[in-house]
VOPAGU-2260 file (C-alpha; in pm, 1 decimal, decimal comma):
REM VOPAGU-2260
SITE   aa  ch    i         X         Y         Z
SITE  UNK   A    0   -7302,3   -8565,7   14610,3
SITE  UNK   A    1   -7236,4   -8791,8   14905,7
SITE  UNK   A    2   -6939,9   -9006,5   14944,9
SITE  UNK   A    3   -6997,0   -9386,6   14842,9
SITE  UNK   A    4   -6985,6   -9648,3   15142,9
SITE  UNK   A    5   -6744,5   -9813,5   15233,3
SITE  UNK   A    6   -6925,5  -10022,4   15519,7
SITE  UNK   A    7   -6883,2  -10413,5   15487,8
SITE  UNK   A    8   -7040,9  -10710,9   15644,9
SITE  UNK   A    9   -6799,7  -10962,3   15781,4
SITE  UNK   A   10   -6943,3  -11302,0   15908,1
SITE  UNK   A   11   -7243,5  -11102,6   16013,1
SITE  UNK   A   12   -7042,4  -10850,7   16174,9
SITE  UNK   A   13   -7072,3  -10460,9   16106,6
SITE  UNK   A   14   -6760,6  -10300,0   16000,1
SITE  UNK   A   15   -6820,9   -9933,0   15936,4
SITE  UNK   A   16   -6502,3   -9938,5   15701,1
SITE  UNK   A   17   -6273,7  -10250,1   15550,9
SITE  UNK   A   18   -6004,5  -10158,4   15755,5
SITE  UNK   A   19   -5912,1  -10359,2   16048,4
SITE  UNK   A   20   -5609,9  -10331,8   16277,1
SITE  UNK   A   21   -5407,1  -10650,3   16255,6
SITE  UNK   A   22   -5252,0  -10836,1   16537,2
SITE  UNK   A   23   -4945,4  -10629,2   16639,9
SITE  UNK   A   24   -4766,2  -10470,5   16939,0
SITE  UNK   A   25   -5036,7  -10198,8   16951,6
SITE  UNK   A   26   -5284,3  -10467,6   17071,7
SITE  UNK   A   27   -5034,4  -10610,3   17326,5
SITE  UNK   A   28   -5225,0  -10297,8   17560,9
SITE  UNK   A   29   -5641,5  -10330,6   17601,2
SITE  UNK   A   30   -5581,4   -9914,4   17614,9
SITE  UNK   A   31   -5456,8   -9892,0   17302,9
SITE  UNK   A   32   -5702,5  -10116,9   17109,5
SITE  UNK   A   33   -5945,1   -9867,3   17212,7
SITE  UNK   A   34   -5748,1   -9564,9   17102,7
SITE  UNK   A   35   -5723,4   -9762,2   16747,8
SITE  UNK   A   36   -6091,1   -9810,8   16703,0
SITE  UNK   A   37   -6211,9   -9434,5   16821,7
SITE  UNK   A   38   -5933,2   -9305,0   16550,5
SITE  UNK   A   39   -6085,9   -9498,5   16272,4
SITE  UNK   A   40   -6034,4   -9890,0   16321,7
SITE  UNK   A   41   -6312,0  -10050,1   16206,4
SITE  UNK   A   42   -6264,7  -10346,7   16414,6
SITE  UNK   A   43   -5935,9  -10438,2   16596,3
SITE  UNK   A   44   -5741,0  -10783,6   16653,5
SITE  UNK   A   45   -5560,0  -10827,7   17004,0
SITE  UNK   A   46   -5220,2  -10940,5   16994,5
SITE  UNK   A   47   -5192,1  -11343,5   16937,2
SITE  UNK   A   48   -5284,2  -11451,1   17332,8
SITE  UNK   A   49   -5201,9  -11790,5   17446,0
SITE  UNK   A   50   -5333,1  -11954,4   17775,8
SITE  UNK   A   51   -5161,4  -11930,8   18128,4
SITE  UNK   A   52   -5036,7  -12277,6   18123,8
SITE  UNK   A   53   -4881,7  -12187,3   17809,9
SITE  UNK   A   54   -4784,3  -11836,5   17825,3
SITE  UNK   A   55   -4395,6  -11820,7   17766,8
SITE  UNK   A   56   -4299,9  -11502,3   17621,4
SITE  UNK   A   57   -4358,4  -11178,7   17793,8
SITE  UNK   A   58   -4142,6  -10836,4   17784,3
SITE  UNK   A   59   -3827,0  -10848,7   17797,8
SITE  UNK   A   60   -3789,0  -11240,1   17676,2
SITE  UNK   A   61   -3930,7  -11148,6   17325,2
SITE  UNK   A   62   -3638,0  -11135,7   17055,1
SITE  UNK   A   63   -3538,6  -10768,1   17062,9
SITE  UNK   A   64   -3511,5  -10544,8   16853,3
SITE  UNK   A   65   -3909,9  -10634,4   16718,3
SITE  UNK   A   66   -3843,5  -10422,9   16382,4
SITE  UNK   A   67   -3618,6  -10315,6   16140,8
SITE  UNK   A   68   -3651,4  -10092,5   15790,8
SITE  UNK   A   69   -3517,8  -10336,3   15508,7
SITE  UNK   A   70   -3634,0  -10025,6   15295,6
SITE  UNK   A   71   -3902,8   -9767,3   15208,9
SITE  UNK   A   72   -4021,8   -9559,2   14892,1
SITE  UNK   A   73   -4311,9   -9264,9   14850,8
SITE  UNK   A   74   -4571,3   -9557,6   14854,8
SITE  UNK   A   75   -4512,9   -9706,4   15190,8
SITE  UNK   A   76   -4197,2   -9894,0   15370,9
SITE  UNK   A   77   -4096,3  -10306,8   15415,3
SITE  UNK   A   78   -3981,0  -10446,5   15741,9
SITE  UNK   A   79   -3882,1  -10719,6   15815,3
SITE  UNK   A   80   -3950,9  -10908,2   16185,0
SITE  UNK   A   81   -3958,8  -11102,0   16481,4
SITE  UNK   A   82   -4203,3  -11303,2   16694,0
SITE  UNK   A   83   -4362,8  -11137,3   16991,6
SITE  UNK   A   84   -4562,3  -11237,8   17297,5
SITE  UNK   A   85   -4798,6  -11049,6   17474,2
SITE  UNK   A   86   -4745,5  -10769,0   17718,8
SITE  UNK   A   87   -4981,1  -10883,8   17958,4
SITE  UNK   A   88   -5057,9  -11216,7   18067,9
SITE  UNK   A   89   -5372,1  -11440,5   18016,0
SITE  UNK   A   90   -5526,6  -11353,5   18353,1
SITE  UNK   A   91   -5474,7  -10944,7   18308,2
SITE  UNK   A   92   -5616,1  -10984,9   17985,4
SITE  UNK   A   93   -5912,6  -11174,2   18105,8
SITE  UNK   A   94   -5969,1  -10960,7   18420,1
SITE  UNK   A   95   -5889,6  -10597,6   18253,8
SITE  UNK   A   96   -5739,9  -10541,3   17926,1
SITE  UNK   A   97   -5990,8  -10708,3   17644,4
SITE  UNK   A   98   -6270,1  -10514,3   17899,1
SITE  UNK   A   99   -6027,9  -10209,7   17834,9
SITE  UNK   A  100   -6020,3  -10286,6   17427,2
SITE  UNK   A  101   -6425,7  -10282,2   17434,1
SITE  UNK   A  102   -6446,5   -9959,6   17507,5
SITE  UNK   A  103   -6338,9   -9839,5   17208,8
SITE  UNK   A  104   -6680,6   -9955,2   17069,4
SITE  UNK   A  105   -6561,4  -10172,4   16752,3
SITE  UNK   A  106   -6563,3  -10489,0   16729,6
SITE  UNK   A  107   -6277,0  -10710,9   16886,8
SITE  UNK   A  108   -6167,6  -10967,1   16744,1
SITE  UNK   A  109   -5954,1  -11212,3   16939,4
SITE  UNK   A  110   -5605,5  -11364,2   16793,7
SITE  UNK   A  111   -5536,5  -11641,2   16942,6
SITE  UNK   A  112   -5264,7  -11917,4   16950,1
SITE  UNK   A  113   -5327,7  -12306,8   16858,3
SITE  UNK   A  114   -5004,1  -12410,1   16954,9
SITE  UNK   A  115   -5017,7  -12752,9   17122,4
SITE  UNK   A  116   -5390,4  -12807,2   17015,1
SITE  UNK   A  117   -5450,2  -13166,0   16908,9
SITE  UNK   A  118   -5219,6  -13269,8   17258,5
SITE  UNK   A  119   -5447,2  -13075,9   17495,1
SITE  UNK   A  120   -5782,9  -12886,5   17296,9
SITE  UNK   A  121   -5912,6  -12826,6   17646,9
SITE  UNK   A  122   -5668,7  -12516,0   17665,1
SITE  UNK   A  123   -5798,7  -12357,1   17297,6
SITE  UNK   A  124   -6190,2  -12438,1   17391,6
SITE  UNK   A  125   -6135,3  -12267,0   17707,1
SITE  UNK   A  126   -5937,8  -11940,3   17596,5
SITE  UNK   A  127   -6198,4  -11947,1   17307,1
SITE  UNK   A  128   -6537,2  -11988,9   17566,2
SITE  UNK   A  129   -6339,7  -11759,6   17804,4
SITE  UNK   A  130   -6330,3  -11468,9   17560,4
SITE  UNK   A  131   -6673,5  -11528,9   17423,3
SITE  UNK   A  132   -6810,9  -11485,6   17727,8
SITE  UNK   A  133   -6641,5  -11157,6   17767,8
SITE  UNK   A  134   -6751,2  -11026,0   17416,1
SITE  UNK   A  135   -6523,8  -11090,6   17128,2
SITE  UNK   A  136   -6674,0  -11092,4   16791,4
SITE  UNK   A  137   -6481,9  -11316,7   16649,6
SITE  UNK   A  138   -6150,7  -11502,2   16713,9
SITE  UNK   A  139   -5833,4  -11520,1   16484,4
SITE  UNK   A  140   -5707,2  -11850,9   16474,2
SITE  UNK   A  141   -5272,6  -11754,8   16428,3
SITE  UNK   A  142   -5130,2  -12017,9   16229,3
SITE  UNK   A  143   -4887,2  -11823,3   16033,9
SITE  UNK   A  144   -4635,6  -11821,0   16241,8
SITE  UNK   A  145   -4684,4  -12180,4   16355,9
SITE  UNK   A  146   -4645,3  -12223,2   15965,7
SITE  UNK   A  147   -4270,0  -12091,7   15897,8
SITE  UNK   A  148   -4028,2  -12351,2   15854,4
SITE  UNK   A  149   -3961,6  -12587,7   16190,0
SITE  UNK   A  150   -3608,9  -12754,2   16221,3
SITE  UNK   A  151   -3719,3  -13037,1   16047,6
SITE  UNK   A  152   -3805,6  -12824,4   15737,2
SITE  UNK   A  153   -4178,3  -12831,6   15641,3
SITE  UNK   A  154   -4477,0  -12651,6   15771,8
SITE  UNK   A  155   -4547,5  -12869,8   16059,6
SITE  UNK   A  156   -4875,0  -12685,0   16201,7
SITE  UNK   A  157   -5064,0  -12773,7   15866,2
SITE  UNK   A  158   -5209,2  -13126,5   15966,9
SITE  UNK   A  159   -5345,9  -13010,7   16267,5
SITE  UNK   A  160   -5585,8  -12709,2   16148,7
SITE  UNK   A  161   -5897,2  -12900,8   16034,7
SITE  UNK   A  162   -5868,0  -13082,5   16364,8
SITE  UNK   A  163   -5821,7  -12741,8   16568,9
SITE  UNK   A  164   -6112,1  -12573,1   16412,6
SITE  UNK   A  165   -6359,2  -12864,5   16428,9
SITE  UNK   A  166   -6292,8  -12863,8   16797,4
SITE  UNK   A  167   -6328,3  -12519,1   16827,1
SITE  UNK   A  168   -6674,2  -12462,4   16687,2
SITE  UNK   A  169   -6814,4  -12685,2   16869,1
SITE  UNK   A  170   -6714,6  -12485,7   17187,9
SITE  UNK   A  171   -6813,2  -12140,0   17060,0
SITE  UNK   A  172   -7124,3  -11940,0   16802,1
SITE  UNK   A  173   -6877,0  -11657,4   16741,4
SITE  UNK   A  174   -6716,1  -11713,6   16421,1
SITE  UNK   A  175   -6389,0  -11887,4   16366,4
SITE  UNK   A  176   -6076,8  -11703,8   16103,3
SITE  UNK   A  177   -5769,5  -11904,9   16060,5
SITE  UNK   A  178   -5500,9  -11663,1   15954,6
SITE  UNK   A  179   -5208,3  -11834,3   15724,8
SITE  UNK   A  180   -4896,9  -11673,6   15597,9
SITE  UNK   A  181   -4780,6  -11634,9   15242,3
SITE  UNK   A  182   -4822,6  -12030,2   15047,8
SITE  UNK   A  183   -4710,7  -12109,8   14727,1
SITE  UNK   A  184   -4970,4  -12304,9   14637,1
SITE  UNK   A  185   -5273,4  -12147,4   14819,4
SITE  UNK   A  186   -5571,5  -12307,3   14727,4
SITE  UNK   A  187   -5566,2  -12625,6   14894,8
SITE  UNK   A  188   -5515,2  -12536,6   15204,1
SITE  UNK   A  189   -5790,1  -12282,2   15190,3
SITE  UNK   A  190   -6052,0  -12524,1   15017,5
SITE  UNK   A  191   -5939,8  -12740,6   15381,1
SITE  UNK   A  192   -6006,2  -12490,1   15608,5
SITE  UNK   A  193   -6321,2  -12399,5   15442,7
SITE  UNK   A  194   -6426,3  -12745,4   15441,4
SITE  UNK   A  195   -6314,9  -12778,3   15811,2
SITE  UNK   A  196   -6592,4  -12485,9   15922,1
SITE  UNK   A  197   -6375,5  -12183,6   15928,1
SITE  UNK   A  198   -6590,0  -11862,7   15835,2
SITE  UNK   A  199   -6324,0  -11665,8   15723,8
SITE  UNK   A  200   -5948,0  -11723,8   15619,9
SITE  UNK   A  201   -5668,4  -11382,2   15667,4
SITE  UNK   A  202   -5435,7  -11438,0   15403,9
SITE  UNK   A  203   -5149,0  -11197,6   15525,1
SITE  UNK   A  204   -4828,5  -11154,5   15209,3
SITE  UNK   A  205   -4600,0  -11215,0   15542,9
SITE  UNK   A  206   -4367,9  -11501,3   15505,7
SITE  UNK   A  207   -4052,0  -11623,1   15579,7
SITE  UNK   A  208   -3720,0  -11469,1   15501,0
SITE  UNK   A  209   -3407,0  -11391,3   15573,0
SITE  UNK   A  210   -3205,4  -11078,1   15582,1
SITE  UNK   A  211   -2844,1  -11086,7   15685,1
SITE  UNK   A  212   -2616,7  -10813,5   15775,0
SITE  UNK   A  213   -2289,7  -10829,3   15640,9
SITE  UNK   A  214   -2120,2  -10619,6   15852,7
SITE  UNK   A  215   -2235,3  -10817,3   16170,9
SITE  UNK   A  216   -2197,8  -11167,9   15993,6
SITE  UNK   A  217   -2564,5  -11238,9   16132,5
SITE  UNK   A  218   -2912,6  -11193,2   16078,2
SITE  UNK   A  219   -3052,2  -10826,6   16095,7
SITE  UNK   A  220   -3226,2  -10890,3   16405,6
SITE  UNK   A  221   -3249,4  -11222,9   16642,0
SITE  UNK   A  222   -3614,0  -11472,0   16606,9
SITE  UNK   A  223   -3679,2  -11738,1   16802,8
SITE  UNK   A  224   -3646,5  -11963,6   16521,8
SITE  UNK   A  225   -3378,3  -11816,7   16326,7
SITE  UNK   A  226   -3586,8  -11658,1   16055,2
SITE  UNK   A  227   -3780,5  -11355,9   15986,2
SITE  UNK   A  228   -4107,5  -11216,7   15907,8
SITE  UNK   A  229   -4118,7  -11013,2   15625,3
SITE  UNK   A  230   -4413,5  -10716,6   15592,6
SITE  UNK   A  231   -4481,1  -10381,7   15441,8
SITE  UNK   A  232   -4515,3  -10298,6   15095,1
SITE  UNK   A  233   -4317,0  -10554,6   14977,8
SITE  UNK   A  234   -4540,4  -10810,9   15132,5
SITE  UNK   A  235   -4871,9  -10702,0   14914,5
SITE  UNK   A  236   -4797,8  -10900,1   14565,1
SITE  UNK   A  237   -4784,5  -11215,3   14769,0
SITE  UNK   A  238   -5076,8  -11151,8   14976,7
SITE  UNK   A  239   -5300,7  -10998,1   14622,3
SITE  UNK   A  240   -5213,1  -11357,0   14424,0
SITE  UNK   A  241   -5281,5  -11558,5   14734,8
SITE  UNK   A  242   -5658,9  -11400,5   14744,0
SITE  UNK   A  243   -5702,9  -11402,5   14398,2
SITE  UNK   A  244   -5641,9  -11728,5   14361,1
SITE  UNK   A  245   -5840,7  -11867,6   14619,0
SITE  UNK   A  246   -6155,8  -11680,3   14506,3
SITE  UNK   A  247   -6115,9  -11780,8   14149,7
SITE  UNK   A  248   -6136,5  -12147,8   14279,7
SITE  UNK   A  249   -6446,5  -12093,0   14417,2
SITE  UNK   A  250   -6350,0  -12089,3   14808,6
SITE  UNK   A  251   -6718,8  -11910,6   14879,1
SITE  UNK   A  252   -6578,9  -11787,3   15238,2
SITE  UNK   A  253   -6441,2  -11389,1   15316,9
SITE  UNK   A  254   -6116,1  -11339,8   15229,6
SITE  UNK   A  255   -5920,1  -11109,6   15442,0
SITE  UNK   A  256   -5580,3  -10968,8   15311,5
SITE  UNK   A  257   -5318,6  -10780,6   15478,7
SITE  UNK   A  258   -4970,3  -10680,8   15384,7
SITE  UNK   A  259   -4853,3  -10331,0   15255,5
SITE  UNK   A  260   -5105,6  -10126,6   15282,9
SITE  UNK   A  261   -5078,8   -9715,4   15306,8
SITE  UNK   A  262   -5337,8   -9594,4   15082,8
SITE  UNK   A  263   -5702,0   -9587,3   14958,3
SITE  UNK   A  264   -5590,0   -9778,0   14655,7
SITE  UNK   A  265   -5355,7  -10017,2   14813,0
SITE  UNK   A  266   -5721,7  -10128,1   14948,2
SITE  UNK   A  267   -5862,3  -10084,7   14635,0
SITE  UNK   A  268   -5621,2  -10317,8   14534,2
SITE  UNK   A  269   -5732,5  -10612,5   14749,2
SITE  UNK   A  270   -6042,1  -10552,8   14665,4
SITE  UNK   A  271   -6038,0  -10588,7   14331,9
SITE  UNK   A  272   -5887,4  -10938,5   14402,8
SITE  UNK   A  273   -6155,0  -11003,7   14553,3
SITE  UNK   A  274   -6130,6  -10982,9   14931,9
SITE  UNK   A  275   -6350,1  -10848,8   15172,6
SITE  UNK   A  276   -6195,6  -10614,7   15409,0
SITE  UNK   A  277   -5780,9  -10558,8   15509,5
SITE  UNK   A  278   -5650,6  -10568,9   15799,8
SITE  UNK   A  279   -5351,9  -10321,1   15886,4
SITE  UNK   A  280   -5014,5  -10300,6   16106,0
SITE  UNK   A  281   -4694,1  -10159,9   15950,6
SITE  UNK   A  282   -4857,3   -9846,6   15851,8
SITE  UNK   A  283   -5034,7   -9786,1   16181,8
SITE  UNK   A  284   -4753,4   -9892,8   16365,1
SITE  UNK   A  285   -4523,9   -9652,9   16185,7
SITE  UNK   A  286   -4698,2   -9344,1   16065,6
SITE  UNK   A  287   -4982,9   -9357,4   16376,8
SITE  UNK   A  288   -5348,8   -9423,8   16433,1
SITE  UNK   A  289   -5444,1   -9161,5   16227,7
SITE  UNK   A  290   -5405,8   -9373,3   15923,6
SITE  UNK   A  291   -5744,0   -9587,5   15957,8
SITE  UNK   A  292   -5932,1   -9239,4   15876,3
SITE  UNK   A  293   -5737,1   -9103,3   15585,4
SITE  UNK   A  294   -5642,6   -9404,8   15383,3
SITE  UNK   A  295   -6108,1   -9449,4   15443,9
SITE  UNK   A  296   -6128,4   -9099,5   15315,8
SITE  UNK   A  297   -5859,4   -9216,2   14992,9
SITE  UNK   A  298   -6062,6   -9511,7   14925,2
SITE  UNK   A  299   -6389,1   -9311,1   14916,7
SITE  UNK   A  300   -6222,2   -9063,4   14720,4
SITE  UNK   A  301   -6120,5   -9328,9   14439,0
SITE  UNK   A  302   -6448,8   -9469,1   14451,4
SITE  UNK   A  303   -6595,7   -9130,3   14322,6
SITE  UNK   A  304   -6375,9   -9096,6   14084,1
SITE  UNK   A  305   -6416,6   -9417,1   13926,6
SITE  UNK   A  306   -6823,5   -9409,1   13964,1
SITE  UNK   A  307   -6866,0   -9680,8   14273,4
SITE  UNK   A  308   -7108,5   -9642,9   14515,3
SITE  UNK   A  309   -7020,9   -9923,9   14722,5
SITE  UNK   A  310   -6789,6  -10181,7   14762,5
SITE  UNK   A  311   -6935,8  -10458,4   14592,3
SITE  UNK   A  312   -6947,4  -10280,8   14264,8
SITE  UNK   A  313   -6571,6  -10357,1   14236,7
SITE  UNK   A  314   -6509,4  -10623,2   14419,9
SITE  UNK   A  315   -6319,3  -10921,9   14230,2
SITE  UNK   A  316   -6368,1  -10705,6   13949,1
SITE  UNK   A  317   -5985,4  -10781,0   13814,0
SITE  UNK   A  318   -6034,7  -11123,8   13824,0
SITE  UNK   A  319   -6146,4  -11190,1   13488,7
SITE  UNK   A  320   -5808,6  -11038,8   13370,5
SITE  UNK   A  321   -5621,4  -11326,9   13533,4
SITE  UNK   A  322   -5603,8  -11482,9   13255,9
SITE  UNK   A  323   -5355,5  -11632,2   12995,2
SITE  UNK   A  324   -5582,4  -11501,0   12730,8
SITE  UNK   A  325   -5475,2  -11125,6   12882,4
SITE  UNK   A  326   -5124,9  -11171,1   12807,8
SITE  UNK   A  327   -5108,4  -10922,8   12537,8
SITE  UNK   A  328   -4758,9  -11016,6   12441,0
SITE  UNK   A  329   -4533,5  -10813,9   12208,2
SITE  UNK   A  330   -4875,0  -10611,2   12060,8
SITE  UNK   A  331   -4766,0  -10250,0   12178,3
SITE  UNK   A  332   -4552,6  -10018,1   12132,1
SITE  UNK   A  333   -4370,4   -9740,1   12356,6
SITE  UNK   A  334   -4478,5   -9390,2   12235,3
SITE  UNK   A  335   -4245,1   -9070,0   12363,3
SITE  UNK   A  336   -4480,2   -8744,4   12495,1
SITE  UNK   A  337   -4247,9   -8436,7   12372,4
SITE  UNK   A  338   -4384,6   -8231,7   12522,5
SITE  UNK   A  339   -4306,9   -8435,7   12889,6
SITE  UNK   A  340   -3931,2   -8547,7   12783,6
SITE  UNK   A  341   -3648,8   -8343,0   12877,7
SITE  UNK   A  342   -3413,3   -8537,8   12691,5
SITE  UNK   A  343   -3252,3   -8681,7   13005,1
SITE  UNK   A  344   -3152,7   -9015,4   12864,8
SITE  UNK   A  345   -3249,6   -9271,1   13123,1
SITE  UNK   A  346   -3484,1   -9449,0   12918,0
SITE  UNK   A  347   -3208,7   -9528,8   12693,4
SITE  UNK   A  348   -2984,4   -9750,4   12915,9
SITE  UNK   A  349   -3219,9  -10037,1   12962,7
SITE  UNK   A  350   -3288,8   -9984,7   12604,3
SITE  UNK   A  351   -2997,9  -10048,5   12474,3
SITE  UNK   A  352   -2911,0  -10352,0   12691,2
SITE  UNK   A  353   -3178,7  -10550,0   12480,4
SITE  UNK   A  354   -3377,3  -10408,9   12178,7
SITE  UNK   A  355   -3153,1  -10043,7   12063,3
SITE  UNK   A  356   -3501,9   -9856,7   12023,6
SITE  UNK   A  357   -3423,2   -9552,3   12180,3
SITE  UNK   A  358   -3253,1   -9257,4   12022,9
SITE  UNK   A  359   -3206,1   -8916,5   12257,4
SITE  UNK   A  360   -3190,0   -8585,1   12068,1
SITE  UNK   A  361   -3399,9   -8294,9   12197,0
SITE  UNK   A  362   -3678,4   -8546,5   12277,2
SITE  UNK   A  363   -3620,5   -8930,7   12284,0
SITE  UNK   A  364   -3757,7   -9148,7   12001,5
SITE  UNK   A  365   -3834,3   -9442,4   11975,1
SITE  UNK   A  366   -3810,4   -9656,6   11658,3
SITE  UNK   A  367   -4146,9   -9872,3   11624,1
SITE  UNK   A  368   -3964,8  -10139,0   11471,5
SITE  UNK   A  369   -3749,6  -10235,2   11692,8
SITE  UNK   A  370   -3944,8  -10188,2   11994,4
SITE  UNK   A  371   -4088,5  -10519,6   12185,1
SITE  UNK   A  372   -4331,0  -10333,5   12368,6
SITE  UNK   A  373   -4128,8  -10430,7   12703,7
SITE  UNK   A  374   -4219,9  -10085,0   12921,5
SITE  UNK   A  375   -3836,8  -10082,1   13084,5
SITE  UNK   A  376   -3803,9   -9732,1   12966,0
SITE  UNK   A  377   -4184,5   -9633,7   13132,3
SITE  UNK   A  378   -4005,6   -9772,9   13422,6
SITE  UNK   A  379   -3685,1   -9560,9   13383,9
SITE  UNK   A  380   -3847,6   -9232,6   13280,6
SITE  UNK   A  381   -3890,4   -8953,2   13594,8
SITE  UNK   A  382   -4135,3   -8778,2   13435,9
SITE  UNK   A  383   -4403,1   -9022,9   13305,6
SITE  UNK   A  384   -4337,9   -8923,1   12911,8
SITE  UNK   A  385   -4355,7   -9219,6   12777,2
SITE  UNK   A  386   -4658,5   -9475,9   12773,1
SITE  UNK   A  387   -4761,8   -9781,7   12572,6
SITE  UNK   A  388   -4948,3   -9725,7   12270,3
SITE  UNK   A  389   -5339,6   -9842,1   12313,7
SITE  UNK   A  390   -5282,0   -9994,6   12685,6
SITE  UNK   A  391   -5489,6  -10055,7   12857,9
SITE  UNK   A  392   -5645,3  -10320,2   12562,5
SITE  UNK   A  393   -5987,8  -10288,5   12519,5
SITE  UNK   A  394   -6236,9  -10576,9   12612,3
């Protein structure tokens, strides 16, 4: 039996997989853009690129170090970081590297800064006409990190992005995705940017944070406005609620979702929520390029397993379950698998903070009782013995 598909149209653009490499350091280099989309990428984003006049950070004036490991488990890793500029500057890129990034023979998809905009939209119709012209498939529009939190306090970029993609497609056909951090309350701004004539909206779980080291009496690493960006696995929750939100209000637009994803069902996942393809960084950036083929190969493998053919036939599918009327509170119980338990005790601790439902013997028990149905000890337990009682509910 063949594998299902996992092929996806994107504003009218042909992705042979969902997975997309996000804007990072590897797309600072036109050379290794390609290299991403001949190992798998199904279409890559540059590196956010700014115009000449406006081109301030390059090499060795970025914040340094770019990454640090806040901390990882068997599913994947968070890290937490700063801004970054590109490698190149506006000219190279125009004269060599995005010809460079073509090559690789996916689609390119150009990130690209808004900062200054509504003062002087000359510059963004330009870069955005400019890259057209040279083949980009699309162009990111990077307000997430115009987003985090300005001196003033406040997201001071938000006003402007109606304006900023108004102006922008009436300068170019190709279409227009604004990209927006992590926002508590999602929905307007994405029912704005729809309304505004963006084709797309990135949702990325990335938001603003702050680690400090307590040793140094500082932040873990410098930024160039005092905070950081946190991403990885850690960043998925945010980025999963965000989506599903927005498509449950009826946004009618592709939803594209990135954060913490290092597996077939980590895209799944997204899916599910209801988006339509993922874009990736931390895991390419830390475990190599060879990730955009094997976490494909996962997802077609779950897609087997569970009986989908194609995309579609799960996408948004947990929606429906987002729902007060799901909250199956206090109606199940936590059952003990003897033959799994070794007796080791650790469900017991958590246990016995609250409800005293766990006795340990040869086996544990658990007295129905007294048991709220709570799962801390399904958390605790190493060896998966002990489940809830008729979960999943049925319809």
């Amino acid at each position: 039996m063949a594998l299902p598909s996992t092929s996806v149209l994107l504003c009218g653009i042909k992705l042979r997989s969902p997975l997309v490499l996000s804007a990072c350091a590897i797309g600072e280099y036109g050379k290794q853009l390609m290299k991403a989309a001949k190992a798998g990428a199904a279409a890559v984003v540059t590196q956010t690129l700014v115009d000449q006049e406006r081109y301030k950070f390059r090499g060795p004036k970025d914040p340094t170090p770019h990454q640090i490991k806040v901390f990882e488990t068997a599913k994947g890793l968070t890290v937490c970081g700063a801004g970054k500029g590109m490698r190149f500057s506006y000219d190279e890129w125009v004269d060599r590297e995005f010809k460079l990034a073509l090559e690789g023979g996916a689609p390119v998809i150009l990130s690209m800064s808004t900062i200054g905009a509504k003062a002087n939209p000359d510059a963004d119709t330009t870069v955005a006409k400019t890259f057209e012209q040279l083949g980009a498939s699309a162009i990111e529009l990077n307000f997430a990190p115009t987003w985090f939190p300005n001196k003033a306090g406040g997201f001071w970029r938000l006003p402007e992005s109606p304006y900023i993609i108004s102006a922008l497609k009436k300068a170019v056909k190709i279409p227009l995705i604004p990209k927006i951090p992590y926002i508590l309350d999602v929905v307007p701004v994405a029912k704005m940017l729809e309304e505004a004539g963006a084709d797309a909206i990135h949702v990325e779980g990335a938001t603003a944070i702050l680690f400090i080291d307590v040793d140094m009496c500082r932040p873990v690493e410098p930024s160039m406005n005092g905070y950081n960006e946190m991403s990885g696995e850690a960043a998925k929750p945010f980025a999963v609620r965000c989506i599903a939100e927005i498509v449950k209000s009826g946004v009618n637009i592709p939803i594209i979702g990135s954060g913490g994803i290092f597996s077939g069902r980590d895209v799944a996942e997204y899916i599910m929520a209801g988006a339509t393809c993922v874009e990736m960084a931390t895991a390419p950036m830390h475990f190599g390029l060879g990730v955009f083929r094997r976490i494909n190969t996962e997802l077609k493998n779950f897609m087997q397993e569970k009986g989908y053919e194609k995309l579609d036939d799960f996408r948004g599918k947990a929606l429906k379950y987002v729902d007060p009327k799901y909250s199956h509170i206090g109606e199940f119980k936590a059952v003990v698998d003897p033959n799994l338990c070794d007796a080791c005790g650790l469900c017991k601790i958590p246990c016995d903070s609250a409800h005293e439902a766990i006795s340990v013997d040869l086996v544990a028990r658990i007295d129905q009782d007294k048991c709220a149905g709570c799962a801390y000890c399904i958390v605790k337990c190493p060896r998966g013995a002990i489940s809830l009682k008729g979960w999943p509910p049925a319809e």
